[in-house]
PATORBA-511737 format. One record per residue (C-alpha): residue number from 0; residue in one letter; x, y, z. Coordinates in steps of 0.2 Angstrom, whole numbers, padded with zeros to 4 digits, always signed. Example, Ala and Ser with C-alpha at 12.3 -4.5 7.8 and 13.67 -1.06 7.14 Angstrom:
BEGIN
+-----+------+-------+-------+-------+
: seq : type :  east : north :    up :
+-----+------+-------+-------+-------+
:   0 :    a : +0062 : -0022 : +0039 :
:   1 :    s : +0068 : -0005 : +0036 :
+-----+------+-------+-------+-------+
# end
This chain:
BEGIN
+-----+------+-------+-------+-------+
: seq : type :  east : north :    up :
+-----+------+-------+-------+-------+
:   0 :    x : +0000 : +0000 : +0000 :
:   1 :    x : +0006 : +0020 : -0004 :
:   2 :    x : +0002 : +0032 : +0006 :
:   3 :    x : +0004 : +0051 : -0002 :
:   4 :    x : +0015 : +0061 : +0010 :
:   5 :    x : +0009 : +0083 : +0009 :
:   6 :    x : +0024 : +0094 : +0012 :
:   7 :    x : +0015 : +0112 : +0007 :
:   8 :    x : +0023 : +0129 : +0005 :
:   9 :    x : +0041 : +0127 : +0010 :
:  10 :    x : +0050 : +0141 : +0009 :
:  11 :    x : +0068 : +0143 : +0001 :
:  12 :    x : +0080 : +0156 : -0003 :
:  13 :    x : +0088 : +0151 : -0020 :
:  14 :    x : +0101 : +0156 : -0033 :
:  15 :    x : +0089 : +0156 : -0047 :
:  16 :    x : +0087 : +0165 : -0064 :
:  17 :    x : +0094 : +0171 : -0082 :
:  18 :    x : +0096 : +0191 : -0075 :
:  19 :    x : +0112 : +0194 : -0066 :
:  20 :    x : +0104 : +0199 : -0051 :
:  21 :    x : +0096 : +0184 : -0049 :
:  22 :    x : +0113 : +0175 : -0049 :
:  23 :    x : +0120 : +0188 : -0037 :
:  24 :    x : +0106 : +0187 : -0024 :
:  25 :    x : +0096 : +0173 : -0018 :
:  26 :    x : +0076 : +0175 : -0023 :
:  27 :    x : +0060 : +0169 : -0011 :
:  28 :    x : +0052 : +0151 : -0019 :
:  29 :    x : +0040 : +0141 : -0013 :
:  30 :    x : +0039 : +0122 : -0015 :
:  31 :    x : +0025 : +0109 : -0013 :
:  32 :    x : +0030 : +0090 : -0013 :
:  33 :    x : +0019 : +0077 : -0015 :
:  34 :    x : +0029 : +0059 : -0010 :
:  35 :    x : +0021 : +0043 : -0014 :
:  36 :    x : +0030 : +0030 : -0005 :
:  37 :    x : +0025 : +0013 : +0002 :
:  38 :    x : +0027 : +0014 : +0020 :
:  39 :    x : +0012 : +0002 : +0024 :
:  40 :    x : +0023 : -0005 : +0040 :
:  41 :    x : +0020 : +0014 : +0048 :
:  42 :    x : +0003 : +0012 : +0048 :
:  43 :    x : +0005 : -0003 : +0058 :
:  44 :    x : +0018 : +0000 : +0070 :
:  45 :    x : +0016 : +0020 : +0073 :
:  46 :    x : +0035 : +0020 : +0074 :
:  47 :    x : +0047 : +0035 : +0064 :
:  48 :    x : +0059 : +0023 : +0057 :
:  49 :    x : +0048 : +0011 : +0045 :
:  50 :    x : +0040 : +0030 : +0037 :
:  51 :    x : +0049 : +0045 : +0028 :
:  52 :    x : +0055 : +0056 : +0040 :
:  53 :    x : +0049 : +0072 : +0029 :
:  54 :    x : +0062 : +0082 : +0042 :
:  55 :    x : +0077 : +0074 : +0033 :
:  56 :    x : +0068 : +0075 : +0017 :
:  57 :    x : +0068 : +0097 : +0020 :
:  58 :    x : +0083 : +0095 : +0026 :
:  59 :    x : +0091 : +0088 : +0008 :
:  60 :    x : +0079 : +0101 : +0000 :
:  61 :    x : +0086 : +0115 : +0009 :
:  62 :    x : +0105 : +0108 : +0004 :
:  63 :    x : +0100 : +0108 : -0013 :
:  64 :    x : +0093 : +0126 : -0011 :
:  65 :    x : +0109 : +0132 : -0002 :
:  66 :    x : +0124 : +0123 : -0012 :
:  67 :    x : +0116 : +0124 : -0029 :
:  68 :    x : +0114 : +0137 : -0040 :
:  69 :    x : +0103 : +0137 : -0057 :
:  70 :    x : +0096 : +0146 : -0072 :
:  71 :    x : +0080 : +0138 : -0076 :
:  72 :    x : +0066 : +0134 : -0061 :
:  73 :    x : +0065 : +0118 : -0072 :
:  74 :    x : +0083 : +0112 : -0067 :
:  75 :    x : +0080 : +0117 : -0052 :
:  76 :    x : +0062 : +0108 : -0049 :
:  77 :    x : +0072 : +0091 : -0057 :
:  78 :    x : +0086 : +0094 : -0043 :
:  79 :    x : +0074 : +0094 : -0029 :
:  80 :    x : +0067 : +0078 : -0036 :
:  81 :    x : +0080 : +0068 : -0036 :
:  82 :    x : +0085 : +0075 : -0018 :
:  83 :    x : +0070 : +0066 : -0012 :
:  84 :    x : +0072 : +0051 : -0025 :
:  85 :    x : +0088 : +0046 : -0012 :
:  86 :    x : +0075 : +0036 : -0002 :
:  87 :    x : +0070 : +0021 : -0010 :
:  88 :    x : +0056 : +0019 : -0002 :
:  89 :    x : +0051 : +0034 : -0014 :
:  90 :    x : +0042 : +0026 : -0030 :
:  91 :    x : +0036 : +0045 : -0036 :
:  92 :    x : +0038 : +0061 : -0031 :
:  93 :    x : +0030 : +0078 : -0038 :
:  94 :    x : +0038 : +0095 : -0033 :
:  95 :    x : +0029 : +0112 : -0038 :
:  96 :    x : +0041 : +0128 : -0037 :
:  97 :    x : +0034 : +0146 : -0036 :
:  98 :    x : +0047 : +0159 : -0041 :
:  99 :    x : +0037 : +0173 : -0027 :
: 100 :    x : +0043 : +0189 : -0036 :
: 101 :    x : +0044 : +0185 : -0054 :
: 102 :    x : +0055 : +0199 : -0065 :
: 103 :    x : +0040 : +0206 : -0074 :
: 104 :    x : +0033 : +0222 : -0075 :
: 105 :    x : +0015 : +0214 : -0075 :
: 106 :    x : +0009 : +0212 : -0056 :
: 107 :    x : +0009 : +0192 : -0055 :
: 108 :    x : +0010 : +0184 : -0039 :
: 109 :    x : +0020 : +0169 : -0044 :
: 110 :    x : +0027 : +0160 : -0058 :
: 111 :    x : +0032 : +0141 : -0058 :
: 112 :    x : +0034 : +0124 : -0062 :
: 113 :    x : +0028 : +0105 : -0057 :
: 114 :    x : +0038 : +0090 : -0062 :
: 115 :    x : +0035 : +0073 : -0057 :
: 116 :    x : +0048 : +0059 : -0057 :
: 117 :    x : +0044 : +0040 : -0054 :
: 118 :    x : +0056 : +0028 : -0050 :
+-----+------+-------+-------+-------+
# end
């Protein structure tokens, strides 16, 4: 059995863009992550260690986020991805990322991008 596990509206400060400024200051995005996992023995034991620990799971999205730098929200997106894919108990895993203040003159609240990557 899978369970779907919610992580909503993490917020990361990320080397992120095509403008120069964007390379020479971190910019406020916003993930959502949606794990599907088989962690069926959780349900029956209540115990941390048979389920993802979806602390160490911000923790490698926040490593990503801090050692990495990119041009495209894309590469970026794929990046986080595979930061989760490092648990194999991880069979598919979608990431959302909102760039928060978009470089355009239009007043738009957010601009992003959603991959999903199974195993």
């Amino acid at each position: 059995m899978s369970v779907v596990l919610e992580l909503r509206g993490l917020r990361l400060a990320c080397l992120c863009g095509v403008l120069p400024e964007e390379q020479d200051r971190r910019q406020p995005y916003e993930l959502d992550v949606d794990i599907v996992a088989d962690v069926d023995a959780a349900t029956a034991s209540d115990d941390l260690a048979d389920t993802l620990d979806y602390g160490a799971v911000l923790a490698r999205l926040e490593a990503v986020a801090a050692d990495e730098r990119f041009q495209l929200f894309e590469r970026m997106a794929q990046r986080f991805a595979e930061a989760v894919l490092v648990d194999t108990r991880v069979a598919e895993v979608t990431v959302r990322v909102r760039k928060l203040r978009p470089p355009v003159p239009q007043d738009l609240a957010s601009a992003g991008v959603s991959v999903t990557r199974r195993r």
